[in-house]
C-alpha positions in Angstrom: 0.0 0.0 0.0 2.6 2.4 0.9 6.6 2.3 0.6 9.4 4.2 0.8 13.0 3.4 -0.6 16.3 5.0 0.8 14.3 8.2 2.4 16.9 10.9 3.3 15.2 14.3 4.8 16.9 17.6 5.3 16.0 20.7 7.1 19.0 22.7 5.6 22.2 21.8 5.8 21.2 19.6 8.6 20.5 16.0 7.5 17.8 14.5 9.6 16.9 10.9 7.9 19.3 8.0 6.5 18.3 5.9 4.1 15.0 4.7 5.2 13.2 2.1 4.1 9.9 0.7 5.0 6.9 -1.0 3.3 3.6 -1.1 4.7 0.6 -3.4 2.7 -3.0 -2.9 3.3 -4.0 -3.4 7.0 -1.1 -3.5 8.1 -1.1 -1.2 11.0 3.0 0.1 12.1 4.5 2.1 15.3 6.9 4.8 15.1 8.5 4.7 18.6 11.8 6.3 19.5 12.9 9.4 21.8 12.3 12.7 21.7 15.0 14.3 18.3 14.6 11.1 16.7 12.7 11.4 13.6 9.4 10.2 13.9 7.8 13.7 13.0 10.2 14.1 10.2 9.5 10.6 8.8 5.3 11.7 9.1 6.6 15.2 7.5 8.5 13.8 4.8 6.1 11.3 4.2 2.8 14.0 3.6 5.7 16.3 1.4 4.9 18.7 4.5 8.3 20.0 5.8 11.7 18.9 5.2 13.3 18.0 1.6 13.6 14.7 0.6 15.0 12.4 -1.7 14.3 8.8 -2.1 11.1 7.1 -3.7 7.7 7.2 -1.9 5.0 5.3 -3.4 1.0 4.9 -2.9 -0.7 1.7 -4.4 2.6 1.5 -6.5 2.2 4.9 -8.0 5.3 7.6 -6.9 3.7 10.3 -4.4 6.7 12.4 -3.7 6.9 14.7 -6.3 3.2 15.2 -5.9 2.1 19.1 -4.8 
């Protein structure tokens, strides 16, 4: 349902996400656990195109969603 393939997020010069991976099929359900500065509302961010700059593949259904508006 949803995937992501080597996912690197930057606010600035400041590189926040390395190479993250994940797949996630259809009801599925998946935590994001970790302490506080660790990435988990960069990862939602970067996921939704809502924040930091990314590159990597992100796809929906098998269709790419990260150059999407």
């Amino acid at each position: 349902m949803i995937s992501a393939h080597s996912i690197n997020a930057y606010y600035g010069p400041s590189h926040i996400l390395y190479d993250l991976s994940f797949s996630m099929g259809e009801k599925e359900r998946v935590a994001i656990v970790g302490r506080n500065g660790a990435g988990k509302s960069t990862l939602l961010k970067s996921l939704m195109n809502a924040g930091p700059s990314v590159r990597g593949d992100i796809a929906f259904d098998g269709k790419p969603i990260n150059r999407l508006p």
